[in-house]
Structure formats: C-alpha cells, structure tokens
BAROVEX-789292 format. One line per field, with one value per residue: residue number from 1; residue in three letters; x, y, z of N, C-alpha, C in turn. Coordinates in nm, 3 decimals. Layout:
BEGIN
n = (NUM, ...)
res = (ALA, ...)
n.c1 = (X, ...)
n.c2 = (Y, ...)
n.c3 = (Z, ...)
ca.c1 = (X, ...)
ca.c2 = (Y, ...)
ca.c3 = (Z, ...)
c.c1 = (X, ...)
c.c2 = (Y, ...)
c.c3 = (Z, ...)
***
This chain:
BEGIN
n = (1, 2, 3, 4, 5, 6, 7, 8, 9, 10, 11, 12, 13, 14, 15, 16, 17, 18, 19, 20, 21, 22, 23, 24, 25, 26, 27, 28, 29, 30, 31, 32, 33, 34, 35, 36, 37, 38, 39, 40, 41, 42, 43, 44, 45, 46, 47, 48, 49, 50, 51, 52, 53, 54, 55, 56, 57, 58, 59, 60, 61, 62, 63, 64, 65, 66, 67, 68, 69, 70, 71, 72, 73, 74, 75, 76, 77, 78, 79, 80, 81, 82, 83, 84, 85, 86, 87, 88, 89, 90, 91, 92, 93, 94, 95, 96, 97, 98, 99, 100, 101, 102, 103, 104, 105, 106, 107, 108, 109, 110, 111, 112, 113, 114, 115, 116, 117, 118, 119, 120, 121, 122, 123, 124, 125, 126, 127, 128, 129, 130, 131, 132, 133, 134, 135, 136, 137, 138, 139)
res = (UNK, UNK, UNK, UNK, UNK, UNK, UNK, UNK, UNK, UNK, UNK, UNK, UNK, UNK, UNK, UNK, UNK, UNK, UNK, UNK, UNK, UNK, UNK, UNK, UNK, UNK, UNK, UNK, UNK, UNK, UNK, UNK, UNK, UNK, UNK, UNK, UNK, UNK, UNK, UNK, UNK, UNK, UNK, UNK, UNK, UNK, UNK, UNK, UNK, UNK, UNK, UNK, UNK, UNK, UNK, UNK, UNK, UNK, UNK, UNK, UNK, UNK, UNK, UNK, UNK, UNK, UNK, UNK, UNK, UNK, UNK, UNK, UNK, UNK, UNK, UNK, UNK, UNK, UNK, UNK, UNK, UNK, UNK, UNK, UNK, UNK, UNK, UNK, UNK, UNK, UNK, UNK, UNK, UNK, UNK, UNK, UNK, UNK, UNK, UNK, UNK, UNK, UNK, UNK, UNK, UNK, UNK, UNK, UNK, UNK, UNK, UNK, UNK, UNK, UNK, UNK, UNK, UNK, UNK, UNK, UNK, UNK, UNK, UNK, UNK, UNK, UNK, UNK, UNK, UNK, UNK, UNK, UNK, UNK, UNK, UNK, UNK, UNK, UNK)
n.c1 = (12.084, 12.122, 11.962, 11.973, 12.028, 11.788, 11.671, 11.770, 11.689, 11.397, 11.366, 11.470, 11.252, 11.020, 11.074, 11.103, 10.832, 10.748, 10.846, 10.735, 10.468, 10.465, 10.540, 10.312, 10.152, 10.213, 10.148, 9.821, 9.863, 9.889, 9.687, 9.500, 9.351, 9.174, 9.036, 9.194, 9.463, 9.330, 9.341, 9.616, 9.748, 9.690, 9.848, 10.051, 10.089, 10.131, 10.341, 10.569, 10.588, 10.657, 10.887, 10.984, 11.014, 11.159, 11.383, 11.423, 11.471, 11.653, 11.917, 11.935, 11.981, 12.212, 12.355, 12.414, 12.651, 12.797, 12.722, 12.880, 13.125, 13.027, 13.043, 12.808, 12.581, 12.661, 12.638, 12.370, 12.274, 12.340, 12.189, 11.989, 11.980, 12.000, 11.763, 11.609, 11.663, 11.602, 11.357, 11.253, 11.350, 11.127, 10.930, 10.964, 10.941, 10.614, 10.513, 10.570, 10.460, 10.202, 10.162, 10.188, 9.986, 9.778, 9.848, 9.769, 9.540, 9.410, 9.495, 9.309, 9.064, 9.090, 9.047, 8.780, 8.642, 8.726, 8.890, 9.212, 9.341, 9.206, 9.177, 9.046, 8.986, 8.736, 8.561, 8.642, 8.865, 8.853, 8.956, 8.850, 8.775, 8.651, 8.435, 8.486, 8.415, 8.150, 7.992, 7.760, 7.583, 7.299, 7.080)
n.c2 = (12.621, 12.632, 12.780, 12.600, 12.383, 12.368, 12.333, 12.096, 11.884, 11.886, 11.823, 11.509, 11.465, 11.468, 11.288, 11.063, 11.056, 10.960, 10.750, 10.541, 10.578, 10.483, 10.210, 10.197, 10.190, 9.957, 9.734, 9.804, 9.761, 9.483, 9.389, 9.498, 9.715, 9.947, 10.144, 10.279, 10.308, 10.529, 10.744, 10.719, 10.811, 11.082, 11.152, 11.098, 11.253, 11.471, 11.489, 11.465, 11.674, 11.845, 11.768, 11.849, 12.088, 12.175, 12.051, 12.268, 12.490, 12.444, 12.382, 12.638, 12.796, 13.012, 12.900, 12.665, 12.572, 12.479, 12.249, 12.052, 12.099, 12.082, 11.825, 11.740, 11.830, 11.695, 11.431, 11.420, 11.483, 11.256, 11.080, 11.169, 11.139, 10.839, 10.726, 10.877, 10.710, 10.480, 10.544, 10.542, 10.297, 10.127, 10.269, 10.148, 9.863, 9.859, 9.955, 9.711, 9.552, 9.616, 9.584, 9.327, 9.253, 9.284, 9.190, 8.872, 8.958, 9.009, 8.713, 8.573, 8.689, 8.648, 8.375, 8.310, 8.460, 8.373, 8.426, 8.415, 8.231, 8.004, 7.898, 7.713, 7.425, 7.356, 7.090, 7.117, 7.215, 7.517, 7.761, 7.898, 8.053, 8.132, 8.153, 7.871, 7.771, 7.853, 7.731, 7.581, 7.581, 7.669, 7.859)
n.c3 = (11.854, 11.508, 11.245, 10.979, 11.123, 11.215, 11.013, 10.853, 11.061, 11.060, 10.804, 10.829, 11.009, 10.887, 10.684, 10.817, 10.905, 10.672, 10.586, 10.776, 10.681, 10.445, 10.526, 10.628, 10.399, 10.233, 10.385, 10.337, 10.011, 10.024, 10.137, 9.962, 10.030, 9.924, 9.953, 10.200, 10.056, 9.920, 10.062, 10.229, 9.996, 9.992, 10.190, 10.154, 9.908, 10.087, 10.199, 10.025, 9.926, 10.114, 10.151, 9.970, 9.992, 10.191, 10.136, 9.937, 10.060, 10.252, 10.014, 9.960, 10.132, 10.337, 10.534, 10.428, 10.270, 10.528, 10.621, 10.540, 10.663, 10.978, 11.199, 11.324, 11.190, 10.902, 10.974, 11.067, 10.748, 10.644, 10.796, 10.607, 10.382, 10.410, 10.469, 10.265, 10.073, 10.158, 10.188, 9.934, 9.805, 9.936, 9.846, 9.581, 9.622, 9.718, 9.490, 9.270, 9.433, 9.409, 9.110, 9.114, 9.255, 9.051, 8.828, 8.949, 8.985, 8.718, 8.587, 8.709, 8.650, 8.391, 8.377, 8.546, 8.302, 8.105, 7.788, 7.605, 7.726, 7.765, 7.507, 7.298, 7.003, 6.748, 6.621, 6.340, 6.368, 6.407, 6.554, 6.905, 7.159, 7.497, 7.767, 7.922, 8.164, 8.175, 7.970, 7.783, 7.974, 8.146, 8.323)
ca.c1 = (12.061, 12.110, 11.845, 11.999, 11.999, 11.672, 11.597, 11.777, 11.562, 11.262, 11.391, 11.462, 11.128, 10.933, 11.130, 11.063, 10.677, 10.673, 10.851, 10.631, 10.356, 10.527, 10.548, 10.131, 10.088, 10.283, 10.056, 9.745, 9.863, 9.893, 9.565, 9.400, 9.220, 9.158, 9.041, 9.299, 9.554, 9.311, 9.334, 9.727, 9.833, 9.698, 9.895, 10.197, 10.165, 10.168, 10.484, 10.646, 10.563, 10.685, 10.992, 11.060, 11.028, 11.257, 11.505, 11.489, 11.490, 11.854, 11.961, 11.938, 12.031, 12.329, 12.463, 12.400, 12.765, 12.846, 12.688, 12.999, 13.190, 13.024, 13.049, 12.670, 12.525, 12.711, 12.577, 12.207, 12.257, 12.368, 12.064, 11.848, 12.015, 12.001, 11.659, 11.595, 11.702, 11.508, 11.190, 11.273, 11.359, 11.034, 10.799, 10.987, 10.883, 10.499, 10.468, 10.598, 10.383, 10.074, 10.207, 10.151, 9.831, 9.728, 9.869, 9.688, 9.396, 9.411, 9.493, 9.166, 8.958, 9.058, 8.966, 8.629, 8.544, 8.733, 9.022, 9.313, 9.422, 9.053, 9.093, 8.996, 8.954, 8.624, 8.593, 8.652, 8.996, 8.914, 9.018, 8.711, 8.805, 8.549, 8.425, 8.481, 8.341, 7.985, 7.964, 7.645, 7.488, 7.136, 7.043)
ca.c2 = (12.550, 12.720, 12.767, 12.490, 12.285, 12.330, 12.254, 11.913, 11.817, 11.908, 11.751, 11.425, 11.416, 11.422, 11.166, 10.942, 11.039, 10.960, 10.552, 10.505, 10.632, 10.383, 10.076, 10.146, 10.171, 9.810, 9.663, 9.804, 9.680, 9.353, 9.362, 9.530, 9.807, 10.031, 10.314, 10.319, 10.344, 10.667, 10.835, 10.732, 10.866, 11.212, 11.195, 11.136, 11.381, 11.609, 11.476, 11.454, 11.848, 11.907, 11.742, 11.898, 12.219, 12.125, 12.052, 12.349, 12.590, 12.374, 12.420, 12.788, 12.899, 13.081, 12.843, 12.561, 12.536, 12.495, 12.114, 11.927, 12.139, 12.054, 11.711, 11.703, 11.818, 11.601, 11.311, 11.430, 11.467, 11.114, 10.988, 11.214, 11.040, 10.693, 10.744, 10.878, 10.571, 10.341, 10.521, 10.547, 10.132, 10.093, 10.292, 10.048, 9.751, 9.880, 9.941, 9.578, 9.464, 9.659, 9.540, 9.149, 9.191, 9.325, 9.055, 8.782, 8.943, 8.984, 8.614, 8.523, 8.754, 8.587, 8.199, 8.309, 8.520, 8.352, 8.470, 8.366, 8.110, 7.944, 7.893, 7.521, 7.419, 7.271, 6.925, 7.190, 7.253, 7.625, 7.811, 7.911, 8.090, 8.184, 8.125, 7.717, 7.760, 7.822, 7.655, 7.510, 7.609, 7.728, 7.885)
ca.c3 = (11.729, 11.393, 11.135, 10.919, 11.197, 11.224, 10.881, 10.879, 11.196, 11.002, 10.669, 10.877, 11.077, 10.755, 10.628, 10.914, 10.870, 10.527, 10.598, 10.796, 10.583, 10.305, 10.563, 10.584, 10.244, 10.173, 10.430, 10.291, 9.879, 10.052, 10.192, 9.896, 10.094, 9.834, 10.063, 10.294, 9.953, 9.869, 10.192, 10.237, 9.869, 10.016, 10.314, 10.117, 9.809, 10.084, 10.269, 9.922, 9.895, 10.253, 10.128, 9.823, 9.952, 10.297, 10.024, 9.862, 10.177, 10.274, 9.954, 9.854, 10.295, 10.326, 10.597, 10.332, 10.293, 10.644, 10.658, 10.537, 10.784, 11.060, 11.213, 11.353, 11.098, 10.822, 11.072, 10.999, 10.633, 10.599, 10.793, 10.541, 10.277, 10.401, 10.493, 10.170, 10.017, 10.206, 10.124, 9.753, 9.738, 9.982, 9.733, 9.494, 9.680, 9.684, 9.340, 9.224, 9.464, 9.359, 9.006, 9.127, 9.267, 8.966, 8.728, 8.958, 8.977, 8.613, 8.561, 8.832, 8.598, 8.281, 8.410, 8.525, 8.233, 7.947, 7.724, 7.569, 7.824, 7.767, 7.362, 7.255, 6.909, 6.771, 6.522, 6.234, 6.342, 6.380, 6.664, 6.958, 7.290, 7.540, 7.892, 7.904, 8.296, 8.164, 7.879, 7.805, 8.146, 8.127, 8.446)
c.c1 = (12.039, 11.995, 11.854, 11.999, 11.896, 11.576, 11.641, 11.684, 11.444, 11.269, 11.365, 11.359, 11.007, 10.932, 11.123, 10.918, 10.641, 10.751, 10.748, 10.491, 10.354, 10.487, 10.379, 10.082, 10.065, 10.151, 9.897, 9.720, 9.832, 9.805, 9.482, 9.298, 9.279, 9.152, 9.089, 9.391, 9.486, 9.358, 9.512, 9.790, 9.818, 9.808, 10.036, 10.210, 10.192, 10.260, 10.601, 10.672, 10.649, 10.843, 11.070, 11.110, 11.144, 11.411, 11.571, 11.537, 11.632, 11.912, 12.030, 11.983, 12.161, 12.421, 12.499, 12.568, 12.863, 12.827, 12.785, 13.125, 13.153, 12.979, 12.863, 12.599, 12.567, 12.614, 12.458, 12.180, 12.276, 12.254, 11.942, 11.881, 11.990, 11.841, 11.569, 11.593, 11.612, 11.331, 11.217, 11.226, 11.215, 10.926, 10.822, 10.932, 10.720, 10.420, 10.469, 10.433, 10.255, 10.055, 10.165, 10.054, 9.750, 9.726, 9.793, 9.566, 9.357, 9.366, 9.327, 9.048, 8.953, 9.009, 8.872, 8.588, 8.574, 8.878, 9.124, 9.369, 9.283, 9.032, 9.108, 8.993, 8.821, 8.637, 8.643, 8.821, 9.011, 8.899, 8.865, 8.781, 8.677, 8.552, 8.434, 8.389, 8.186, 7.941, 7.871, 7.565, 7.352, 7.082, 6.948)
c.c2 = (12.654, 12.705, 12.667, 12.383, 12.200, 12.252, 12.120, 11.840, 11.818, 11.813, 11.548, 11.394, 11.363, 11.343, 10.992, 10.938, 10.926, 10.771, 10.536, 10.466, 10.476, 10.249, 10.032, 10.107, 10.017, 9.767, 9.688, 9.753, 9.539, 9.303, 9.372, 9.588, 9.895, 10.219, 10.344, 10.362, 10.503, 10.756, 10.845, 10.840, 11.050, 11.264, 11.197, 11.193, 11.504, 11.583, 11.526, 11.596, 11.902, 11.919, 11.834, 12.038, 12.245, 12.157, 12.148, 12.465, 12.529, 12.426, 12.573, 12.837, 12.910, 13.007, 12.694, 12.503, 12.408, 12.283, 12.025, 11.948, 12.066, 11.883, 11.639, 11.717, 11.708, 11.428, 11.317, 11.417, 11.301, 11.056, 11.045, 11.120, 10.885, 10.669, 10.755, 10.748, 10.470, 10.375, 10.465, 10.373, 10.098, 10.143, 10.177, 9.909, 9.744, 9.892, 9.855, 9.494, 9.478, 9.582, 9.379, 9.115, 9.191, 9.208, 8.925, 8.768, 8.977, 8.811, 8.499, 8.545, 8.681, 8.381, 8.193, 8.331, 8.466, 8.426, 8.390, 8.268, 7.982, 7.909, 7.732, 7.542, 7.339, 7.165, 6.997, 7.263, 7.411, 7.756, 7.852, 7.971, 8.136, 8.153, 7.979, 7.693, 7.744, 7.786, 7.563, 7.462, 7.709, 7.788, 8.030)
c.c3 = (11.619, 11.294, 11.022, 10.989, 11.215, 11.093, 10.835, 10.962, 11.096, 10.903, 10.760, 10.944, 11.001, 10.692, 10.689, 10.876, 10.744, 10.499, 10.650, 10.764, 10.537, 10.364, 10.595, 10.492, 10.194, 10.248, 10.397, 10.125, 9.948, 10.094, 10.056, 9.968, 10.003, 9.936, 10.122, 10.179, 9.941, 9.972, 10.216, 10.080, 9.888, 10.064, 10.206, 10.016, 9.902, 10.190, 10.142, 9.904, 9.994, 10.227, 10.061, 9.905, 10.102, 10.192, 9.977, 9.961, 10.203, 10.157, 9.922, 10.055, 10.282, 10.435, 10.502, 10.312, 10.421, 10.692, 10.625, 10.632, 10.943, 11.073, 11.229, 11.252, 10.954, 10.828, 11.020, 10.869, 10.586, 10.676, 10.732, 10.446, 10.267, 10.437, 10.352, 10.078, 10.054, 10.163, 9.955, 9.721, 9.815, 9.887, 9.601, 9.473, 9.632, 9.588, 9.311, 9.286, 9.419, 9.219, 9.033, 9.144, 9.142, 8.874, 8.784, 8.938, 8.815, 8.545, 8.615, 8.691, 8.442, 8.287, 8.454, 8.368, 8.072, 7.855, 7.678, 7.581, 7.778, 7.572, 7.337, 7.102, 6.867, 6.643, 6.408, 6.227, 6.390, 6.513, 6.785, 7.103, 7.354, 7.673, 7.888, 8.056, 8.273, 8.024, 7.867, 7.949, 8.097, 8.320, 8.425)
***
C-alpha cells in the first residue's frame, strides 16, 4: 500500500467518524440535550481539522496525480466524495432543525410571556400588548 493509499484510507475513516458524529448530533438537536451538543461540537471541530488537513497532505503528495489513474484508488475518492456530501447535506439537516426548535421555542416563550401575538385593544381604541395569561392575577 502506497502512501496515498494510505492517506485516502485515513481521509475516508475520518469521514465515516465524523457521519456518524453528525447522525449523534441530529439526535441530540432533536432531543435538546444541550450538553451533549457542547461536548459533540468539540469532537467535530476536531474531525473537521483532521479533515482539512487529510485534504491538504493528498493534495500537495507527489503521487497526488496518480488517483485518477488508478482504478482503486479513484473507487476511494468517490466514496470520500459521496461521503463528503452526505455529511455536508446532514450538517444541513441539523442546522434547519436546530433552526425549528428554536422558532418554536421562541413562539412557546412569546405565549407565556406576552408579545406581539398577545396585542388586544382597550375601549379607547388604542393598541395594548402584554402577557394576556396573567392578567389581573394577584398571587
């Protein structure tokens, strides 16, 4: 096995790590475990690093060429690529979704506490928003 060989293998193992990673992550947005998100976002700035620099070691090697030549290797590059891809649209996924929880729990936070959605008018015609939930509660 050649030293580019080896660095596809490597490139591709990391790449598997780092779905995986991704397919935790999703299931922790979807949970809303916060601390598992802190602890995962480590693990993968430092896949993302592992990556980059995978990348650049292939890139700049002097057999670097040699990968559209050869059949096996070609093979590997196309499952870095398609691999690639799937994280990319999977971090895609995770964000949106992070993005939704957010907007509900947004929407949650403004029908307890009041806002915009909550404005009434009073006999005077002139505009009044506020908490309507505790409205004239004395406790």
């Amino acid at each position: 096995m050649s030293s580019i060989d080896a660095l596809l293998n490597t490139q591709l193992n990391t790449l598997n790590q780092l779905k995986s990673l991704l397919d935790k992550e999703l299931d922790a947005v979807k949970n809303r475990n916060g601390s598992v998100l802190v602890e995962m976002s480590k693990d993968k700035e430092k896949l993302l690093v592992a990556i980059q620099q995978n990348d650049q070691q292939i890139s700049s090697h002097p057999e670097a060429a040699s990968i559209e030549v050869s059949d096996t290797q070609n093979s590997v590059k196309s499952s870095i690529t398609e691999l690639l891809e799937e994280c990319q649209t999977q971090n895609e996924v995770i964000y949106l979704t992070a993005k939704q929880n957010e907007v509900v729990i947004e929407q949650v936070k403004q029908l307890l506490i009041g806002g915009s959605k909550n404005t009434t008018y009073d006999a005077y015609g002139q505009k009044r928003s506020g908490p309507s939930l505790t409205k004239g509660i004395k406790a």
